[in-house]
C-alpha positions in Angstrom: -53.7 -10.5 -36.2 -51.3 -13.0 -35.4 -52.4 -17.1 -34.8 -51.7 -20.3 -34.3 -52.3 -22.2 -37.8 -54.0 -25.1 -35.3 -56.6 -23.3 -32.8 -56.6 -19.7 -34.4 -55.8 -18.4 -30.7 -53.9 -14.8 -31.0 -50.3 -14.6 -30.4 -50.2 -10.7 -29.5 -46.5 -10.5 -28.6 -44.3 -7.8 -30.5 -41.5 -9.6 -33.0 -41.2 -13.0 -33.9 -41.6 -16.1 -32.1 -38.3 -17.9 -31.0 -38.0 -21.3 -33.1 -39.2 -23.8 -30.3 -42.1 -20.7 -29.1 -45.6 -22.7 -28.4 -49.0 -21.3 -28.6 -50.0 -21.0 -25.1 -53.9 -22.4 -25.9 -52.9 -25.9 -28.1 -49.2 -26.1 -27.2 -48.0 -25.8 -31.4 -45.3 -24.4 -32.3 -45.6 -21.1 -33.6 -42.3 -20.7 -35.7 -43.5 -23.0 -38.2 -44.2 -23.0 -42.2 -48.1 -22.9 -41.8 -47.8 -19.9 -39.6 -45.4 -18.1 -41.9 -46.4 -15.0 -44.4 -44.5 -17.4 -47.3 -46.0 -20.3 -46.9 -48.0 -21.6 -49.7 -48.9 -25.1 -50.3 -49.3 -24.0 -54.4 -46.1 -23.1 -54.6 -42.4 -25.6 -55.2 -41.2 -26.1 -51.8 -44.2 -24.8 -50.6 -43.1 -20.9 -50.0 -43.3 -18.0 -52.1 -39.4 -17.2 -51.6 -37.1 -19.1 -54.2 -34.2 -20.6 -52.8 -35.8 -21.4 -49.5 -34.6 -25.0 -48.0 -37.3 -27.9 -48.1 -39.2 -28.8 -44.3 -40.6 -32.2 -44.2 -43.1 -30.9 -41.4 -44.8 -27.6 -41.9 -46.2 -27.6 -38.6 -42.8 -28.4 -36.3 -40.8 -25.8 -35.3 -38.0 -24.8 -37.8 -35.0 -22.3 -38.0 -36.4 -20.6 -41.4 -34.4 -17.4 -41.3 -36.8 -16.0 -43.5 -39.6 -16.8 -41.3 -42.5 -14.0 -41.0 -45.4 -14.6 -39.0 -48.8 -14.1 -40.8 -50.6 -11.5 -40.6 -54.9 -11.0 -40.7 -55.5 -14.3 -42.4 -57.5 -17.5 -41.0 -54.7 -20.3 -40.7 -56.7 -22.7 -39.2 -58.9 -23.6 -41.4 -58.6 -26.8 -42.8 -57.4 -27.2 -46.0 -59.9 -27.9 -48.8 -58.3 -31.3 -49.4 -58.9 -32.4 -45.7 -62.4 -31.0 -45.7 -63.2 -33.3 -49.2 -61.8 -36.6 -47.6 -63.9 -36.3 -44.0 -67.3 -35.5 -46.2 -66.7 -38.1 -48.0 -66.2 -40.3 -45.3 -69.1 -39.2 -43.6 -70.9 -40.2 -47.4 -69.9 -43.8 -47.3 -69.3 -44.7 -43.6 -70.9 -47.9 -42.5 -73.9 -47.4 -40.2 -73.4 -48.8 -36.6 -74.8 -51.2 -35.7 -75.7 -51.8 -31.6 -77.7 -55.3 -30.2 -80.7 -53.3 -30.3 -81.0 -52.8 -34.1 -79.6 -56.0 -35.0 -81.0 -58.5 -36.6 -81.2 -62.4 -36.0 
């Protein structure tokens, strides 16, 4: 199944999206690295295909001619460094503190 690399919401149209196509739930573009079958964040440049041309943004919209929408994997997931950082946050973030709990 096709889907937006943001909400996961299926893009069930036949072809390709058109470079500036938006996912009708989350308005994101669809033509875009992170919803690409060659995009890989382990790889130079970030795709799979040697020779591709680097994109500052891999979730704008882009003219990749090579582009290929994923298929049948879960895009939006967040990435494991993203999920690290807001655990850790939630570790070491200050407790609130409201006029009812304070002291003095």
């Amino acid at each position: 199944m096709k889907q937006c690399h943001r909400c996961g919401s299926p893009w069930e149209k036949q072809g390709q999206p058109f470079a500036k196509a938006k996912c009708g739930v989350c308005g994101e573009y669809l033509h875009a690295c992170k919803n690409c079958k060659h995009h890989n964040p382990l790889e130079y440049n970030q795709c799979n295909l040697a020779g591709s041309e680097w994109v500052s943004d891999r979730e704008k919209a882009n003219d990749c001619s090579w582009f290929e929408f994923a298929v049948g994997r879960n895009l939006n997931k967040k990435d494991t460094a993203a999920r690290a950082r807001e655990e850790f946050d939630k570790l070491f973030a200050a407790p609130s503190v409201t006029k009812q709990n304070a002291v003095g």
